[in-house]
C-alpha positions as CSV (number, residue, x, y, z in Angstrom):
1,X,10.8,-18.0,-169.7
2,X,14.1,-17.3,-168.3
3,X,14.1,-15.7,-165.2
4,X,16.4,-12.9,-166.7
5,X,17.2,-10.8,-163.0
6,X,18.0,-13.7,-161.2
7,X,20.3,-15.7,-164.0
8,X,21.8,-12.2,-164.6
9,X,22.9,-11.7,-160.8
10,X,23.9,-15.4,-160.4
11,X,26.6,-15.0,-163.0
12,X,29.6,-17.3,-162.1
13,X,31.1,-15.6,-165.3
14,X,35.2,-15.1,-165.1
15,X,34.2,-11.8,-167.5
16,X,34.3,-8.5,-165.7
17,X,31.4,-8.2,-167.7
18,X,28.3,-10.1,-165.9
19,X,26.3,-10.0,-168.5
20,X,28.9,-12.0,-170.8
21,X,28.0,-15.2,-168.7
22,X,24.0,-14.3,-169.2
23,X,24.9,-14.1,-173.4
24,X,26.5,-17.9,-172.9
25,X,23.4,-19.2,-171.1
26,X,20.9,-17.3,-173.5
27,X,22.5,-17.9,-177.0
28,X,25.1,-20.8,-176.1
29,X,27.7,-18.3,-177.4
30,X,30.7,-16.7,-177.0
31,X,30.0,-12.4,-176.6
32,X,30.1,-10.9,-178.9
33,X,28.9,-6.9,-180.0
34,X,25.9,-8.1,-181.8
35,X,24.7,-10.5,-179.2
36,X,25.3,-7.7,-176.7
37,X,22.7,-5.5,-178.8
38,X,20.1,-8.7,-179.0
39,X,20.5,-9.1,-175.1
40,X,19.3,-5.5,-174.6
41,X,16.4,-6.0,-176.7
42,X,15.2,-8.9,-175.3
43,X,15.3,-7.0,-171.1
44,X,13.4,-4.2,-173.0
45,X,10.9,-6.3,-174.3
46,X,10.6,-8.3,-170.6
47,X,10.9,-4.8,-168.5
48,X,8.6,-3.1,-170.8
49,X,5.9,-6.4,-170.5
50,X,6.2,-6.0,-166.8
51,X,5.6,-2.5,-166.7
52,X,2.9,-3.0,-169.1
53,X,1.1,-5.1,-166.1
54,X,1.8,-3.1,-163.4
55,X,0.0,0.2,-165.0
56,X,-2.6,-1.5,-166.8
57,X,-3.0,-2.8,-163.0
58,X,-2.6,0.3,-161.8
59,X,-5.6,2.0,-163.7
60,X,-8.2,-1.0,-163.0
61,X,-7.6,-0.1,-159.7
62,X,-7.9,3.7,-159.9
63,X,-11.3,3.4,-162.5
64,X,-12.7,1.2,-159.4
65,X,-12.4,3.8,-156.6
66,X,-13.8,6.6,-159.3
67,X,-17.3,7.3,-158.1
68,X,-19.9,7.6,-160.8
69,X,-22.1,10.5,-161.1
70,X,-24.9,11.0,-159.3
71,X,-28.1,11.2,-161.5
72,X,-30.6,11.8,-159.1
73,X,-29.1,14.6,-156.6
74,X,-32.4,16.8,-157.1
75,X,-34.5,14.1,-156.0
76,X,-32.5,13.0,-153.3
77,X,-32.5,16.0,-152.1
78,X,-36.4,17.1,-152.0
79,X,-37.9,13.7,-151.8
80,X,-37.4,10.5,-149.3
81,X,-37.3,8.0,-152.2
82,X,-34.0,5.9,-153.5
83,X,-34.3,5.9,-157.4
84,X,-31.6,3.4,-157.9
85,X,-33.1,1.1,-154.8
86,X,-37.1,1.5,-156.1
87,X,-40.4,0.1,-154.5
88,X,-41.8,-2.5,-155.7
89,X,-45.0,-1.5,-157.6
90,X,-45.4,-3.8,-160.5
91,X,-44.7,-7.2,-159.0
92,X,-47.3,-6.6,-156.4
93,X,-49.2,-10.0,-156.8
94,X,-53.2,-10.3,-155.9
95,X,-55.6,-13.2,-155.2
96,X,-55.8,-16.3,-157.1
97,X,-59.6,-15.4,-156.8
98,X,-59.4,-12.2,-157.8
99,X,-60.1,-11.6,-162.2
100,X,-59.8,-8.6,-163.3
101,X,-56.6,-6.7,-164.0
102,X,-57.2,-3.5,-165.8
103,X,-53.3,-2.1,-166.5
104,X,-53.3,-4.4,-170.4
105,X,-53.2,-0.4,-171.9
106,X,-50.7,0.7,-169.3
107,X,-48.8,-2.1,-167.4
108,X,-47.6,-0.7,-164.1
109,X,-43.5,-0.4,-163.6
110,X,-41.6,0.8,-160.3
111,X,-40.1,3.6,-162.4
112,X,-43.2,5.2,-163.5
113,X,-45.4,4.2,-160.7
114,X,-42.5,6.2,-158.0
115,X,-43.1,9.6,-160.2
116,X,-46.8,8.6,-160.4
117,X,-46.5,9.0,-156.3
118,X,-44.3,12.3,-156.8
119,X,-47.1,13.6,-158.8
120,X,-49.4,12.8,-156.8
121,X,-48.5,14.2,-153.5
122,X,-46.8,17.1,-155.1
123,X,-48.6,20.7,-154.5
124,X,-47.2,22.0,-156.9
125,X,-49.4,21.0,-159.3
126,X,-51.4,23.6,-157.8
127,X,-51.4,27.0,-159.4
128,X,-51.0,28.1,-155.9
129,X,-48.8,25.4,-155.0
130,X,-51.2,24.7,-151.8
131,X,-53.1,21.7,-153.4
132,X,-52.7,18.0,-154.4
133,X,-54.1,15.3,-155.7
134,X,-53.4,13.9,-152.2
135,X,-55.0,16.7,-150.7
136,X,-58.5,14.9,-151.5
137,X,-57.6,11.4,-150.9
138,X,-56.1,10.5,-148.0
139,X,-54.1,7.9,-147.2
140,X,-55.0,7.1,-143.6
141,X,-58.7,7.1,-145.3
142,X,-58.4,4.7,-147.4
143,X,-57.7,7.5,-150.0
144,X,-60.6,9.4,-149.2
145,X,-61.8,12.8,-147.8
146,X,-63.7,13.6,-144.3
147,X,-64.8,16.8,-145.9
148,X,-68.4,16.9,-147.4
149,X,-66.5,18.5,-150.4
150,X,-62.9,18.9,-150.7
151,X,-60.9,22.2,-150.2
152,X,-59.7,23.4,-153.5
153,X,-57.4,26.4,-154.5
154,X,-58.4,29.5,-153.7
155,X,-61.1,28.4,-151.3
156,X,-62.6,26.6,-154.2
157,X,-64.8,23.0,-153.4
158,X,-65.0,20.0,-155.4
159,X,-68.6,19.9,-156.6
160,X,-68.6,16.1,-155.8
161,X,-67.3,14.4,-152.1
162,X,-64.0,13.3,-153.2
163,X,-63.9,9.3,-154.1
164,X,-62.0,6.6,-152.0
165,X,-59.6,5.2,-154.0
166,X,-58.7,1.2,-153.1
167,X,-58.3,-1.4,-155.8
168,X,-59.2,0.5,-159.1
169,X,-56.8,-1.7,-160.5
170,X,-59.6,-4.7,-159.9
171,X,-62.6,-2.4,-160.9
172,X,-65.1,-3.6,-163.0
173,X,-66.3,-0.2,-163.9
174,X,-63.3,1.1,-166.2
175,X,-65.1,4.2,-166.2
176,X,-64.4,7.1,-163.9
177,X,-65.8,9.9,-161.1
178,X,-69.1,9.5,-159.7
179,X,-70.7,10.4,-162.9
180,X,-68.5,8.0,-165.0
181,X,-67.4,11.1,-167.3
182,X,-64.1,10.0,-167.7
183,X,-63.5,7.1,-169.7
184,X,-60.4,5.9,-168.3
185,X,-58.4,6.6,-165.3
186,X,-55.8,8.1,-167.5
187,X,-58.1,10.6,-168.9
188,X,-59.2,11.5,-165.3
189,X,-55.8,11.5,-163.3
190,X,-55.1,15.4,-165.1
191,X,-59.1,16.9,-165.0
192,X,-59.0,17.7,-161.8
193,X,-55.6,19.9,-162.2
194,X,-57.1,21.7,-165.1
195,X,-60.7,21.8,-162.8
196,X,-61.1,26.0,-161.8
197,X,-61.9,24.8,-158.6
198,X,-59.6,21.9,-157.7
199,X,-56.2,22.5,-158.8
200,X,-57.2,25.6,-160.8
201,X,-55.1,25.0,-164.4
202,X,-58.1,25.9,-165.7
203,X,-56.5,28.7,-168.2
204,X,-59.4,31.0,-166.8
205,X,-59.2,33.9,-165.0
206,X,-55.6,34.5,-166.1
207,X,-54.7,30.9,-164.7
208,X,-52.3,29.6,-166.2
209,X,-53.4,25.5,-168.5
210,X,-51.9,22.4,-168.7
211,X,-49.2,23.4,-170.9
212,X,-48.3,26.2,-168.0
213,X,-48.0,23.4,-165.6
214,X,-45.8,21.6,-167.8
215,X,-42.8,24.5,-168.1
216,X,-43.5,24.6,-164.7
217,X,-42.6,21.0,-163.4
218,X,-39.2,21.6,-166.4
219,X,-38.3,23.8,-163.9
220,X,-38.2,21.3,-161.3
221,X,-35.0,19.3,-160.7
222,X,-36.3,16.1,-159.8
223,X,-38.8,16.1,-162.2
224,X,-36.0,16.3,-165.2
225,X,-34.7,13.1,-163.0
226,X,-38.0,11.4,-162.6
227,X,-39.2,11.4,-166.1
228,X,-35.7,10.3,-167.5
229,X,-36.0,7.7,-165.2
230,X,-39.4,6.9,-166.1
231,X,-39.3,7.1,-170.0
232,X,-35.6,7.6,-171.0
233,X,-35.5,11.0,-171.2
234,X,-36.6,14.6,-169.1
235,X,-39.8,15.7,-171.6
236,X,-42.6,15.6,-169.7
237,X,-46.3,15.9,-171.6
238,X,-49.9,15.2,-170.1
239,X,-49.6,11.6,-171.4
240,X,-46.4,10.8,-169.6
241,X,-47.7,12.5,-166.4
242,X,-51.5,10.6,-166.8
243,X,-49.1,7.5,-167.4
244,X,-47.6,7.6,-164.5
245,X,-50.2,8.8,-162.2
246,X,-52.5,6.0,-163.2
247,X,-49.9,3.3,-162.7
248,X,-49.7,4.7,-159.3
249,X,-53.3,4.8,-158.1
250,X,-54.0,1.1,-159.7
251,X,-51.0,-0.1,-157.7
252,X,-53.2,1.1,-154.3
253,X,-54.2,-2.4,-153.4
254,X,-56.1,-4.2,-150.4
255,X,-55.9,-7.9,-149.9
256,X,-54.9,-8.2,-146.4
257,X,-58.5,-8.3,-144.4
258,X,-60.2,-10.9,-142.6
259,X,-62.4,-11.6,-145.6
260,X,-59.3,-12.4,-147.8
261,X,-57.8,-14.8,-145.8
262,X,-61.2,-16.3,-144.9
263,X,-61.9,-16.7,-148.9
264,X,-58.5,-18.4,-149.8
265,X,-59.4,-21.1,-147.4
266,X,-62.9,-21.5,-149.1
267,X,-63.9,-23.2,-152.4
268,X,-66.2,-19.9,-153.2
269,X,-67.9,-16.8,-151.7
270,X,-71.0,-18.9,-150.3
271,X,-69.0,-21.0,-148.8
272,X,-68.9,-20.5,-144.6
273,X,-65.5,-19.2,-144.2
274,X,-63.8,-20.8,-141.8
275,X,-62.3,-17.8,-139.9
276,X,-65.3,-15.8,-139.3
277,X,-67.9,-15.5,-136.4
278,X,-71.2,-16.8,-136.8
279,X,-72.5,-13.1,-137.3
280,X,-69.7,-12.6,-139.7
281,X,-70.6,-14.8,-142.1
282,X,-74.5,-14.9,-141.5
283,X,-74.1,-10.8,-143.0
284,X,-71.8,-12.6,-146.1
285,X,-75.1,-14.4,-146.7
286,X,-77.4,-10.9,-146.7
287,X,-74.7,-9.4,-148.8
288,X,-74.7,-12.7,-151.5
289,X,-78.4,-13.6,-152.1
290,X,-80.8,-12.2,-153.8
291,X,-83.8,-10.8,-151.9
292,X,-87.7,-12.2,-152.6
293,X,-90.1,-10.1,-152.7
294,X,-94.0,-9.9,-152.6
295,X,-96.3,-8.1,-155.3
296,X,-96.1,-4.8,-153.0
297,X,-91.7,-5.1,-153.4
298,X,-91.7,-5.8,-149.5
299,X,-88.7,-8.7,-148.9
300,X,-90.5,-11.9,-147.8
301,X,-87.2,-14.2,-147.6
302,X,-83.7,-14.1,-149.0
303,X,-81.1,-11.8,-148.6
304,X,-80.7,-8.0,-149.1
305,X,-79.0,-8.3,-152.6
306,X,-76.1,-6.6,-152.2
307,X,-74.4,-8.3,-154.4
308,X,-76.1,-7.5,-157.9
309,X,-74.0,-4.4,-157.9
310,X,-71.5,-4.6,-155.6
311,X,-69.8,-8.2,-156.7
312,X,-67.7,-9.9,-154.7
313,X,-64.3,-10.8,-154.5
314,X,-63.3,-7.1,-155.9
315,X,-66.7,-5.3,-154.5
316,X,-66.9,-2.8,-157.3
317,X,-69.6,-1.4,-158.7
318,X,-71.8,-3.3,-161.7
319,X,-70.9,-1.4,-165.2
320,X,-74.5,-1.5,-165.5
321,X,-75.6,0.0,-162.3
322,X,-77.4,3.4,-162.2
323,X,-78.3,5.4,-159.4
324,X,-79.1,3.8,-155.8
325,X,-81.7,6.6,-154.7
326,X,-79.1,9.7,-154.1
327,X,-79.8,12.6,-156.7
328,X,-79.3,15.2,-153.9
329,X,-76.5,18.3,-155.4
330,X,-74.2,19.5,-152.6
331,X,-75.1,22.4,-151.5
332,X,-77.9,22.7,-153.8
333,X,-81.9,22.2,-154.1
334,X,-81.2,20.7,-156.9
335,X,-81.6,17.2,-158.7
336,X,-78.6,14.4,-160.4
337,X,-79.9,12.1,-161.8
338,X,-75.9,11.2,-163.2
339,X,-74.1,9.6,-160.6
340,X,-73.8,6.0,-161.2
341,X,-70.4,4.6,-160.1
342,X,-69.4,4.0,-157.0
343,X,-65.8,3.1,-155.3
344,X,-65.2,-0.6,-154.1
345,X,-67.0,-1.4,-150.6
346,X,-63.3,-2.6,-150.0
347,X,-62.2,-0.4,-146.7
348,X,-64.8,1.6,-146.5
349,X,-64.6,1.3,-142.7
350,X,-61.6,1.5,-140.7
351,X,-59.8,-1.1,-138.2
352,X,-62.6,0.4,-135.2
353,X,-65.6,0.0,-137.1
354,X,-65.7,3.6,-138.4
355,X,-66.3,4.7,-141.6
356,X,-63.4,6.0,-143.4
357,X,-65.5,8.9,-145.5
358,X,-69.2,9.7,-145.3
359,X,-70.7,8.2,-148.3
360,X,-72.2,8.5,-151.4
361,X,-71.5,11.7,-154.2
362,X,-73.0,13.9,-151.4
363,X,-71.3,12.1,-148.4
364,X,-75.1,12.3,-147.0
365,X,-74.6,9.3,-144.7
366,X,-72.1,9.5,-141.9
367,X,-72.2,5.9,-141.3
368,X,-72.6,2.8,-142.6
369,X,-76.0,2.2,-140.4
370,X,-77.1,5.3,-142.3
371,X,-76.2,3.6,-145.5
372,X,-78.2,0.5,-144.9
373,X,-81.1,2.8,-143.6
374,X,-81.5,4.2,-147.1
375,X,-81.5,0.9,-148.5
376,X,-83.7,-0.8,-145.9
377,X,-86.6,1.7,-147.6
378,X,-85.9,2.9,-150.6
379,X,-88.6,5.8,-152.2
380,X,-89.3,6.0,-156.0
381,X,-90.1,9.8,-156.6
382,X,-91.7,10.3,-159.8
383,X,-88.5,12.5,-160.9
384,X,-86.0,9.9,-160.2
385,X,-85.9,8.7,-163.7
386,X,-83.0,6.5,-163.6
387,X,-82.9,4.7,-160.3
388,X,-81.6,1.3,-160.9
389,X,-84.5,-1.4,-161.7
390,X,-82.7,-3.7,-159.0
391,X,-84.0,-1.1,-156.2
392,X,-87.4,-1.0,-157.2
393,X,-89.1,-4.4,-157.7
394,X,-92.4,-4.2,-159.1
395,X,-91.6,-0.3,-160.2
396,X,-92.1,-0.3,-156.7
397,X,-89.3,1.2,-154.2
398,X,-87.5,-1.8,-152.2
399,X,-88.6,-2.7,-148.5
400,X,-86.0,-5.0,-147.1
401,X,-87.8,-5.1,-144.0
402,X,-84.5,-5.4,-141.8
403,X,-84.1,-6.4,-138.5
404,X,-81.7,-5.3,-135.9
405,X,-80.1,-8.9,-135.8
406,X,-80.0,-8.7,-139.6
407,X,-78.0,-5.3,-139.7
408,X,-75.6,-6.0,-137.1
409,X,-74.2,-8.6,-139.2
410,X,-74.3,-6.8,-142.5
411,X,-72.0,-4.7,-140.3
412,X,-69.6,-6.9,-139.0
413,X,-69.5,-8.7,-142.5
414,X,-68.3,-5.2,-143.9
415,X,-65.9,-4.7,-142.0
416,X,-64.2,-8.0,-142.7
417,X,-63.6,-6.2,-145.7
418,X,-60.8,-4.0,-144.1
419,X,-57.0,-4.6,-144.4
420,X,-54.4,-3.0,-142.9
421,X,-50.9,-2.4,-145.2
422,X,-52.9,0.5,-147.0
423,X,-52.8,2.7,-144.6
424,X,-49.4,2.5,-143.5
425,X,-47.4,1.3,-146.2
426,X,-44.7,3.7,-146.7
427,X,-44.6,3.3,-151.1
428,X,-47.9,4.7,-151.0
429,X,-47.1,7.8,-148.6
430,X,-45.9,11.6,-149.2
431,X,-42.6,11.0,-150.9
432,X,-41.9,14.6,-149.6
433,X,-42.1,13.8,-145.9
């Protein structure tokens, strides 16, 4: 294209008129009115393209430096999370030698898994707003309780010592609590909110139920953020919330110990791992075989069979297991015969040796010494009508007949089984801190 400014100021023209020499160059023509008229078009075509560019040019640059709004201000606000920069919950990765997966129903994303851990640490699912669910399960104990039995609203206590929770994404019980009365983890994430004693949306008493907590949490800026986020829009209902709190509590994971980076440089379990002591892997032998026992169920040879319910590499409890010898009741005289389940063995000490939680549904032993006490001699009382067959050869109570040797390396083997990112890892902490 001509360049029309530049030809029309470089007019050598004899015409007082300068445009009359542009009209020459442009149409090869002598000026006349009409060509006058076409010239005038033609700069208001050019002067209108140009001006054209520069706005259009103008407003790219304007819609840039527009910020856009800010969809999670509430949450910003009350809670140390980044919703648009999110932990990484579903892409967590386990063990080549590790099977089981149990999220198929429910597959775990960073979006619902973050409101999982809001809903989790948040007391306000409390009708007193003084309770969680992490009120009970602890981070910095593996997601347990020190209590016997956990405080409650209202000075209310959990009938049961509260469970450790490590890994019940690799469980190979799918069933859930101590007496496996909830069939999934979904169903149990909300029973102990509506508990009377827990969490206390019981709808007794003039407490208030589950669809009271609900218009409660509507009422709750972040939440209205947090579920959008989560499921496209703000309506939150018990499924979305038992959605999202069971994504969170399977994404609890434990694969950093001693024993996990001794069994990925090992063809199998039995195998000596190369990375532990002598003692270490002597008590991964107790733990693995079987025990052999005489006519009178004394051991004779073997190992203390830890194992048949406790298998290794997740350390969950056997679907099939019943109960291993406790039937106490907290607080109580009387007998339960119910409680069958059991958390994973994972963590159950800490990095000094110490047990996280006392143990079992009554946290009767203190100590993992205790623990292997109890199975060292187990007694068959006549009411015990359900104590698993594996503890009582012979319809005979078990009599592992251990030595001191013997239980210093069951010990040392359990606590290979600790790791160490649980308990600090930040996605897993109180959003609200």
């Amino acid at each position: 294209m001509v360049n029309l400014a530049v030809d029309f100021g470089k007019s050598q023209s004899k015409s007082i008129y300068p445009q009359d020499a542009l009209i020459r160059r442009l149409f090869g023509q002598r000026p006349t009115f009409s060509l006058h008229l076409r010239l005038i078009k033609k700069l208001m075509r050019y002067y209108s393209l140009v001006l054209s560019i520069l706005l259009f040019s103008c407003s790219d640059s304007l819609e840039e430096t527009v910020p856009a709004p800010d969809l999670y201000t509430e949450t910003k606000k009350a809670l140390s999370i980044n919703p648009v920069v999110l932990d990484n919950y579903a892409a967590q990765g386990k063990p080549a030698y590790v099977n089981k997966d149990n999220t198929a129903a429910n597959p775990i994303t960073d979006k619902a898994a973050t409101l999982g851990r809001v809903l989790f640490y948040d007391k306000n699912l409390s009708v007193n707003n003084t309770i969680s669910c992490a009120s009970c399960h602890k981070q910095e104990f593996a997601f347990g309780d020190t209590a016997v039995s956990s405080l409650g609203v209202d000075n209310g206590r959990t009938e049961r010592h509260s469970m450790r929770l490590i890994n019940t994404r690799y469980a190979n019980e799918a069933k859930f609590f101590w007496n496996e009365r909830a069939a999934s983890l979904e169903a149990q994430v909300t029973m102990p909110i509506v508990d009377h004693l827990e969490m206390g949306f019981s709808g007794q008493t003039g407490r208030g139920n589950i669809t009271t907590l609900i218009t409660k949490l509507g009422g709750i800026g972040y939440y209205k953020e947090l579920f959008k986020l989560a499921y496209g829009d703000a309506t939150i209902t018990e499924a979305r919330m038992q959605t999202a709190l069971a994504q969170f509590i399977r994404s609890i994971q434990s694969f950093d110990s001693k024993y996990d980076l001794g069994r990925a440089q090992a063809p199998n379990d039995g195998a000596p791992f190369p990375n532990f002591t002598a003692q270490e892997n002597a008590g991964k032998n107790l733990f693995l075989a079987p025990p052999i026992f005489n006519a009178a169920s004394v051991r004779i040879g073997g190992g203390f069979g830890c194992q048949g319910c406790h298998q290794a590499p997740e350390f969950d409890i056997d679907p099939n297991s019943r109960n291993n010898g406790f039937i106490g009741v907290i607080g109580s005289a009387q007998t339960d015969l119910t409680n069958t389940r059991s958390p994973s063995l994972r963590d159950i000490l800490n990095a000094a040796g110490i047990a996280n939680t006392p143990f079992m549904h009554t946290a009767a032993s203190a100590t993992i010494r205790q623990v292997l006490a109890h199975y060292n001699s187990i007694a068959n009382p006549a009411r015990n009508t359900n104590l698993d067959p594996r503890l009582r050869p012979n319809n005979i109570g078990q009599n592992l007949q251990m030595t001191p040797d013997e239980i210093n390396a069951m010990v040392a083997f359990l606590r290979t089984l600790t790791g160490k990112d649980v308990y600090t890892n930040k996605k897993w902490g109180n959003p609200f801190l």
